[in-house]
C-alpha positions in Angstrom: 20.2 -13.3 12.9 17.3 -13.9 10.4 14.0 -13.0 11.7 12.8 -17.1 11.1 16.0 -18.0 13.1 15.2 -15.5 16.1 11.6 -16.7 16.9 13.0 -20.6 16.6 15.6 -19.7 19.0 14.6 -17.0 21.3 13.9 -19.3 24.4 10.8 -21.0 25.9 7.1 -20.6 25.6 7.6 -18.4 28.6 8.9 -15.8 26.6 6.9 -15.8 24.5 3.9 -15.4 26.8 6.0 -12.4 28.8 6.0 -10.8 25.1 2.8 -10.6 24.7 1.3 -10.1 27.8 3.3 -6.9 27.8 2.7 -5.9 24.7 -1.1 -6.3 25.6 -0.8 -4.1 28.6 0.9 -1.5 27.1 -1.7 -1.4 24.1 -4.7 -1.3 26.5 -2.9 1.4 28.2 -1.8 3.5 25.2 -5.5 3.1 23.8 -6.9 4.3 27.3 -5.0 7.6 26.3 -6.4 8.0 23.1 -6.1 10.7 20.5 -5.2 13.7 21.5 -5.3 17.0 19.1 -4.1 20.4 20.0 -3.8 23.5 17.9 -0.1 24.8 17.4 -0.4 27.8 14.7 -1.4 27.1 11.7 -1.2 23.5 12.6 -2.3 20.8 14.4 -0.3 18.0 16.5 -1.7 14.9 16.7 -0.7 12.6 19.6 -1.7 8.8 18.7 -2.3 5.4 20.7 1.2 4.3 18.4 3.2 7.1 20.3 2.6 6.2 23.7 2.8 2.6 22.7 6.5 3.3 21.2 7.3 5.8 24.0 6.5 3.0 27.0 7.8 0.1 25.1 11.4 2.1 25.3 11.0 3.0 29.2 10.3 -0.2 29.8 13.3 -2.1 28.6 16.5 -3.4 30.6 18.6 -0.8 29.3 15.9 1.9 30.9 14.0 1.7 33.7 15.1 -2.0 34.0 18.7 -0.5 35.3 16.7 1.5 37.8 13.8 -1.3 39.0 15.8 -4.7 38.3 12.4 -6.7 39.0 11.0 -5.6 35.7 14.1 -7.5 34.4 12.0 -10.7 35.0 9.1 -10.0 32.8 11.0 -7.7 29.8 14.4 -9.1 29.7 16.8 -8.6 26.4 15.2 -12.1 25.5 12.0 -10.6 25.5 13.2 -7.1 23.2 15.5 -9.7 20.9 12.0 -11.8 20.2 10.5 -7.9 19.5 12.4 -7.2 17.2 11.6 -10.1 15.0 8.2 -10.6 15.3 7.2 -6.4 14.7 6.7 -7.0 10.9 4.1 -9.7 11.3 2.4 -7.3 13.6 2.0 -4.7 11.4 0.6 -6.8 8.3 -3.6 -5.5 9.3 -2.4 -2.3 8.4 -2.4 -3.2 5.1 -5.8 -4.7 5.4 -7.0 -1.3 7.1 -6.1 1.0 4.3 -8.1 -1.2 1.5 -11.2 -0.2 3.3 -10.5 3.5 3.7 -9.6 3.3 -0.8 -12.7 1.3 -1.7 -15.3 3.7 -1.2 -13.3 6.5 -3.1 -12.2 4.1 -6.3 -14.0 6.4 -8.6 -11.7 9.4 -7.4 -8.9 7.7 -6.9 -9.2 6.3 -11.2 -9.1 9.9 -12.1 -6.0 10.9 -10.4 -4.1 8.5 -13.1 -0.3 8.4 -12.7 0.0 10.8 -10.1 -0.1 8.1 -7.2 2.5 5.9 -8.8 4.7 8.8 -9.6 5.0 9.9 -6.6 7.2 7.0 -5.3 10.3 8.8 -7.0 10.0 11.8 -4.7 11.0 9.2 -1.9 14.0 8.4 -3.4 15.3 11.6 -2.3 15.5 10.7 1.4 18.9 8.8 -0.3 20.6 11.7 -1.9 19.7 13.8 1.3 19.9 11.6 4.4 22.5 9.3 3.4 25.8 11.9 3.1 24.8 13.4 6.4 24.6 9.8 8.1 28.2 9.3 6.9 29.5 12.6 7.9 28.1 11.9 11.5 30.1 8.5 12.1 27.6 5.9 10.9 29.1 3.1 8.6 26.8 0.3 7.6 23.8 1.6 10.1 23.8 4.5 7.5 22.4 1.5 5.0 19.5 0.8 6.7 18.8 4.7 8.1 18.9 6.1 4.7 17.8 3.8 2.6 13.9 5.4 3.1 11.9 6.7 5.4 11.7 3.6 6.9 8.3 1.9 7.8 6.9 -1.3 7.7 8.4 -2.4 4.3 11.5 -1.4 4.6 11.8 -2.9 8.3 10.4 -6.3 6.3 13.4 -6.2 4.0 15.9 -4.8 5.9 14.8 -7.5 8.5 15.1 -10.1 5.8 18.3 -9.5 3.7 20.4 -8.3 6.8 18.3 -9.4 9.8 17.0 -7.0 12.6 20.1 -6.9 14.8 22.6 -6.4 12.3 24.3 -2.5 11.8 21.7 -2.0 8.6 19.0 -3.4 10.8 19.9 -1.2 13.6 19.8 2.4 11.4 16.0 1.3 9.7 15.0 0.6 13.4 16.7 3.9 14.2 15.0 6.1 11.9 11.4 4.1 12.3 11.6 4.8 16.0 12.4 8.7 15.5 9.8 8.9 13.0 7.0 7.4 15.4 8.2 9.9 18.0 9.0 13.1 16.4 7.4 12.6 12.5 3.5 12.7 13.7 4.2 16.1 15.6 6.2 17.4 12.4 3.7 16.0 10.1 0.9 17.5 11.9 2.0 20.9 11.5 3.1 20.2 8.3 -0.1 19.6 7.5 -1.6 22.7 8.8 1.3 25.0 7.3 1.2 23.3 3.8 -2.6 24.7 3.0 -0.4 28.0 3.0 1.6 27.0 -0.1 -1.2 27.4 -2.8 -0.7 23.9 -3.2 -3.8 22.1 -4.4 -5.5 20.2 -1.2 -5.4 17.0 -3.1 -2.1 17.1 -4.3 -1.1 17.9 -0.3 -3.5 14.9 0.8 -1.2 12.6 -2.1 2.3 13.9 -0.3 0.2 12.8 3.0 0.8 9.7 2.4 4.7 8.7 2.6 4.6 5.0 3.7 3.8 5.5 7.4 0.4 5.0 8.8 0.8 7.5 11.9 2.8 10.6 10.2 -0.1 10.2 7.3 -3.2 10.3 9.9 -1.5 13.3 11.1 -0.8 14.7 8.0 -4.4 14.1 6.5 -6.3 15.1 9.5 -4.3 18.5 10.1 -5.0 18.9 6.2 -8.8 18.3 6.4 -9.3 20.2 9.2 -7.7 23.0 7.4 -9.8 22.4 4.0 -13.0 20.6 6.0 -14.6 20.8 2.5 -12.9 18.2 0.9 -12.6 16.0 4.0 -13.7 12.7 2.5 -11.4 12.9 -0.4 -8.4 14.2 1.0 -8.2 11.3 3.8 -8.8 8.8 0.8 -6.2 10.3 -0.9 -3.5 10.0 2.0 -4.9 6.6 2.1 -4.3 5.7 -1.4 -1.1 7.1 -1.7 -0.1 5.6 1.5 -1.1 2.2 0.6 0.5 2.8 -2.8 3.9 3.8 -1.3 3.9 0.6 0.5 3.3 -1.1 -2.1 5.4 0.7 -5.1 7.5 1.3 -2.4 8.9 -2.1 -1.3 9.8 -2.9 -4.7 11.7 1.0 -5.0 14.0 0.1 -1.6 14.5 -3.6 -3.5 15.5 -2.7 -6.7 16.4 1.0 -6.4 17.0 2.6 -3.1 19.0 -0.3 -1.6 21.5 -1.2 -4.2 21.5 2.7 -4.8 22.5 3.1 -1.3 24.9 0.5 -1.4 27.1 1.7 -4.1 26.9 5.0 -2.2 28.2 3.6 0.9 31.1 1.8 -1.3 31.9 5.3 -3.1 31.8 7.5 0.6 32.9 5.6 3.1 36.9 5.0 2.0 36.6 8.9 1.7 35.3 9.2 5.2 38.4 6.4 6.4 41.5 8.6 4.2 40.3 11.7 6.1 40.0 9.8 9.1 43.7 8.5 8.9 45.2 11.8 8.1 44.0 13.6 10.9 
């Protein structure tokens, strides 16, 4: 179902107001947390609000701790996680808005890196040629679409969302790999961070790779970086930012006119493989 089509039909104003009530609670608690950092190695994990957020959302569901406490069933019902589903994108549009004012101030830096930030979007592209076969292998037919397809944050959850709607198998695999890369990217990315300094890799060109698309795994990325290199702080976090607005940018027309057909014709060439073998065994 289309994302238009869910919020026209997804029940009273009720629900609605259940939605985002919840969603409320949940975000005052998650910001009550706060940020956490803690040194592992050469690393350092960074546990944001967004985790928590993600982490209580799930436990809080019918298919959770609604089996276990059946009143919660009243004010999160799968009404409630259906209208979710199709009004996250909208949610996440001051993102956007938040990494213009982190570029601004660093234009002048940003101009001399050129062509590097554009390039960069071609290095993504690889999540196909390496994710994708390994989704088929395990079992997954047209989830492995919408799993492989990128790394996939907001954009791709916009077009994926769009073309195929939110519940449907491709929709499914993006929400999938978003959800796993909330829970377990920042923690991987936050070492990452740490670790990469080790490389010989320039700091800049480390802060560029930061920035993959996704708003949390780049703050953790970035901030391990710079407190690694606390020299060039400033730049390095405007460099995440830049290449992380870019790759949403860049990057929702690669997954429209690259990454998805790409994927598609994949899917067409693998899967009657993966259905031959499956027949003669």
């Amino acid at each position: 179902m289309a994302q238009k089509e869910v919020l026209e039909t997804s029940g009273s104003l009720s629900i609605h107001f259940k939605l985002y009530i919840t969603v409320l609670v949940i975000v005052i608690i998650s910001e009550l947390i706060g940020i956490h950092q803690f040194p592992v190695g050469p690393g350092t994990v960074v546990l944001l609000p967004m985790l928590y957020a993600v982490i209580i959302g799930i436990l809080i569901t019918p298919q959770v701790m609604g089996k276990v406490i059946k009143g919660l069933q009243k004010v999160v019902s799968s009404k409630e996680v259906e209208l979710a589903g199709a009004v996250v994108m909208i949610s996440l549009l001051p993102l956007g808005v938040k990494y213009g004012t982190l570029v601004g101030p660093a234009i002048e830096k940003i101009m001399k890196a050129g062509p590097a930030f554009i390039l960069q979007e071609f290095g993504n592209l690889a999540t196909i040629l390496i994710a994708f076969p390994v989704a088929i292998l395990l079992g997954l037919k047209r989830e492995a679409v919408g799993a492989a397809v990128s790394i996939c944050r907001e954009p791709t959850l916009g077009i994926i969302g769009e073309r195929y709607g939110i519940s449907s198998p491709e929709g499914t695999g993006t929400l999938g790999t978003y959800l796993v890369g909330t829970v377990f990217g920042t923690i991987f990315f936050g070492l990452l961070g740490g670790i990469a300094v080790a490389t010989g890799l320039h700091p800049y060109a480390l802060a560029m790779a930061s920035g993959i698309g996704s708003a949390s795994m780049m703050t953790a990325a970035s901030s391990s970086l710079a407190t690694a290199v606390p020299a060039m702080k400033d730049t390095i976090l405007a460099y995440a930012a830049t290449s992380n607005l870019l790759t949403g940018i860049t990057g929702l027309y690669s997954v429209i006119f690259i990454a998805l057909p790409l994927t598609n014709w994949l899917y067409k060439k693998f899967q009657p493989v993966i259905e031959r073998e499956k027949e003669a065994k």
